[in-house]
C-alpha positions in Angstrom: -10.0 12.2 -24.3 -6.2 13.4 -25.2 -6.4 15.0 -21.6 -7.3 11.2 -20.2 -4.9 9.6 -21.6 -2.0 12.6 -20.9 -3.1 11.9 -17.1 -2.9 7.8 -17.6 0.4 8.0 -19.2 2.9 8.2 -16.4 0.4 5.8 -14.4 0.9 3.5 -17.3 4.4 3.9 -17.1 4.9 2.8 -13.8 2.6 -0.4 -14.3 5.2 -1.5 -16.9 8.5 -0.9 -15.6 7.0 -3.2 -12.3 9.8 -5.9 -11.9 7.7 -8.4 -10.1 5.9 -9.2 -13.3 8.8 -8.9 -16.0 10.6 -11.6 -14.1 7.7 -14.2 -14.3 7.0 -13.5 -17.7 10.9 -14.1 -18.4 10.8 -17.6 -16.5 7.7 -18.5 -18.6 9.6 -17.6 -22.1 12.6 -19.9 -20.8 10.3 -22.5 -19.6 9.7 -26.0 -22.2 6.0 -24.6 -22.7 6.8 -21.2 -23.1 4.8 -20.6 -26.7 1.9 -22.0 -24.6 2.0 -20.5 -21.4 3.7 -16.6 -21.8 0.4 -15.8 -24.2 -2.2 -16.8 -21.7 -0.1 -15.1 -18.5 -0.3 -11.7 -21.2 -4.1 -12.1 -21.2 -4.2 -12.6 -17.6 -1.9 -9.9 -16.9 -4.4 -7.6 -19.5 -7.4 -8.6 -17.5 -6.3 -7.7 -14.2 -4.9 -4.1 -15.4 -8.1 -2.8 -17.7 -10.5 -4.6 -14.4 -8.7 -2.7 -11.9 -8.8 0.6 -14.2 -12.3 0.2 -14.9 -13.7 -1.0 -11.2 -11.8 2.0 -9.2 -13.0 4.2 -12.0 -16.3 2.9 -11.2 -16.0 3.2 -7.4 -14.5 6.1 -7.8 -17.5 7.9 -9.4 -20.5 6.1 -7.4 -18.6 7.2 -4.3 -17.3 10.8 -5.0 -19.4 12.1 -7.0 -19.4 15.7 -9.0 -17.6 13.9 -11.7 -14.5 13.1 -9.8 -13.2 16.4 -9.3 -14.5 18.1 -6.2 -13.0 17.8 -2.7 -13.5 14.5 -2.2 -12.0 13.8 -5.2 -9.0 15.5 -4.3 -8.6 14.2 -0.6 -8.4 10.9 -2.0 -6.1 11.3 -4.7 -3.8 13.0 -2.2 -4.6 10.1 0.2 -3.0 7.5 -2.2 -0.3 9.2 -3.0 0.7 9.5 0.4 0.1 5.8 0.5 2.4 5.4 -2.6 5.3 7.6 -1.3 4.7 5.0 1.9 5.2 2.0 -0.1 8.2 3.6 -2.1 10.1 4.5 1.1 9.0 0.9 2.4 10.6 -1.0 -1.0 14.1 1.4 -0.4 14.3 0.5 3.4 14.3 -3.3 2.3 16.2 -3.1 -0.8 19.4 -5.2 -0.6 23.0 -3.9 0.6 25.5 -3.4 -1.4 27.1 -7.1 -2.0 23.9 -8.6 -1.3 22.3 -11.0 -3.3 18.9 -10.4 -3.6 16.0 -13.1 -3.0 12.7 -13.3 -4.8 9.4 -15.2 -3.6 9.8 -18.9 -3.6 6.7 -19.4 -5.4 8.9 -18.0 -8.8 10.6 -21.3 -8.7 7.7 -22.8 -10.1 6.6 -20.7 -12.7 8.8 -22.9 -14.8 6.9 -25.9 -14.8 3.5 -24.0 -14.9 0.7 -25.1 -17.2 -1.3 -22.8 -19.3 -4.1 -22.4 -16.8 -2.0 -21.9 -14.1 0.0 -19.3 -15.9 -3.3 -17.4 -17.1 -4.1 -17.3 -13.1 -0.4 -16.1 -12.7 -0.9 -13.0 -14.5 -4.0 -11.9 -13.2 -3.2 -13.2 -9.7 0.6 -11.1 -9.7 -1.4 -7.8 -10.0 -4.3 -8.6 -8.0 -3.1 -9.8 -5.5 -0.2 -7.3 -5.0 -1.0 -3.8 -3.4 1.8 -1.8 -5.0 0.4 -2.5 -8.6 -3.5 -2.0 -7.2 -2.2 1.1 -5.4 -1.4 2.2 -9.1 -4.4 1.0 -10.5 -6.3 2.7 -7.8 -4.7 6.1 -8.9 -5.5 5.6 -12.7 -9.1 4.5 -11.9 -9.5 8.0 -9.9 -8.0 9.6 -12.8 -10.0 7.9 -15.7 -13.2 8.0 -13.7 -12.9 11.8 -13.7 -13.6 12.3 -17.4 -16.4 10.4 -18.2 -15.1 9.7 -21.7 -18.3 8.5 -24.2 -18.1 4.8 -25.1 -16.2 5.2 -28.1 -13.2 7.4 -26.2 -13.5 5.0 -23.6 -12.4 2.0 -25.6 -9.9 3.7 -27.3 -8.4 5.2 -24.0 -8.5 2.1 -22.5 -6.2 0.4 -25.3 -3.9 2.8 -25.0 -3.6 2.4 -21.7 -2.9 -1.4 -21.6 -0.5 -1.1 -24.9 1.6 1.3 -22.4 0.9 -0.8 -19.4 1.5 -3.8 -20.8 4.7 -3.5 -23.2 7.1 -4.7 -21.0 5.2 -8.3 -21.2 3.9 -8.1 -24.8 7.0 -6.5 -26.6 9.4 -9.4 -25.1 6.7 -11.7 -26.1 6.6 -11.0 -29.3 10.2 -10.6 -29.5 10.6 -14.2 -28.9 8.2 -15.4 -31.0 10.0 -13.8 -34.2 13.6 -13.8 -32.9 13.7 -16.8 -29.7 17.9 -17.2 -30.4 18.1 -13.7 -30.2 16.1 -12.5 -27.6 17.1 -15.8 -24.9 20.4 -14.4 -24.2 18.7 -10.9 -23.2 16.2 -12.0 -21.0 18.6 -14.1 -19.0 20.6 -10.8 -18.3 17.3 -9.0 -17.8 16.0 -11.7 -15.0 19.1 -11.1 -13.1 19.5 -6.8 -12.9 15.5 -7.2 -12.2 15.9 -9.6 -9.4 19.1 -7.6 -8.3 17.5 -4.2 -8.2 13.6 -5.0 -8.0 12.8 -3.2 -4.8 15.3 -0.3 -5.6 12.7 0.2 -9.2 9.7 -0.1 -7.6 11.3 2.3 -4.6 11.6 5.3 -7.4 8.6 4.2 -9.4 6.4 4.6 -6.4 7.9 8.2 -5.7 7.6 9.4 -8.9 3.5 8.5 -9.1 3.4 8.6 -5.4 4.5 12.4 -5.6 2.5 13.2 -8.7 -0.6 12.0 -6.9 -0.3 13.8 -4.0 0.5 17.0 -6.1 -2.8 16.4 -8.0 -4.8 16.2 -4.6 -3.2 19.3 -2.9 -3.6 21.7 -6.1 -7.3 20.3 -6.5 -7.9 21.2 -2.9 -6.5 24.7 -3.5 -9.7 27.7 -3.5 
């Protein structure tokens, strides 16, 4: 178990520190029905990262076989991380100048005025449908599906997992349900170095697991 969770970690990691999501989840807390909509786009968000984990895991197994770790296992670990380090050298290419002012997706503008369904949909659609953070999830699906954890490891594994994964939406949350005079000023500053530098953070983040991942493949391939 401790070995599944040292390997989902860093993967963890990287779904947290994704800017994409951070930002929407900001606009939400400064939005009129923010004590109604930021909880459900936290469940939505949860749902999409423990379903991702758990379906790759899934495919992962029924399609490899030998319990995740023989060749095949390897070739496709080392397959996504060669798609990651793609992706990462893709988000620095299109990262803005210096001077530049950076844009976001339109459809940000109306997170704002979003109701509670719509912002439940949000946070599951903002990692589904985006294939940087289902790249990730792809790699910690691989990984999990490798150890074939009993029940009761599973659950707690996968708890850990989405505490990690999902701090960077839950902590602020709560932050701004105990503290909201406190904690407005700070997410205001942290919307704008997110927007600023969003492609430059996902560029590094997609390195880092991008190189781990091909590392994993090309030692599990060694005789």
């Amino acid at each position: 178990m401790f070995e599944a969770i040292g390997e989902l970690l860093p993967l963890a990691v990287g779904v947290s520190i994704s800017p994409l999501p951070i930002i929407a989840m900001i606009v939400l807390l400064m939005s009129p029905q923010a004590r109604l909509t930021a909880p459900v786009f936290l469940v939505g968000w949860l749902a999409a990262i423990v379903g991702a984990l758990l379906l790759f895991s899934w495919l992962s197994d029924l399609g490899l076989g030998s319990g995740g770790k023989g060749h095949g296992a390897a070739m496709v670990k080392l397959v996504v991380g060669v798609l990651l380090l793609g992706l990462a050298w893709h988000e620095w290419r299109v990262r803005p100048a210096p001077g530049e002012v950076a844009t976001l997706p339109h459809w940000l503008a109306a997170v704002e005025h979003m109701g509670p369904l719509a912002a439940a949909g949000l946070g599951f659609g903002i990692y589904a449908a985006n294939p940087k953070n289902l790249t990730v999830g792809m790699a910690a699906g691989i990984s999990f599906g490798a150890h074939h954890l009993p029940p009761g490891q599973t659950i707690f594994t996968v708890i850990i997992y989405l505490l990690i994964a999902a701090v960077t939406i839950w902590l602020p949350i709560l932050g701004y349900f105990l503290a909201e005079r406190r904690v407005r000023p700070w997410l205001d500053e942290m919307r704008v170095w997110l927007t600023q530098h969003n492609a430059a953070v996902m560029a590094v983040l997609l390195l880092v697991i991008g190189a781990m991942m091909s590392g994993k493949g090309i030692a599990a391939l060694a005789p």
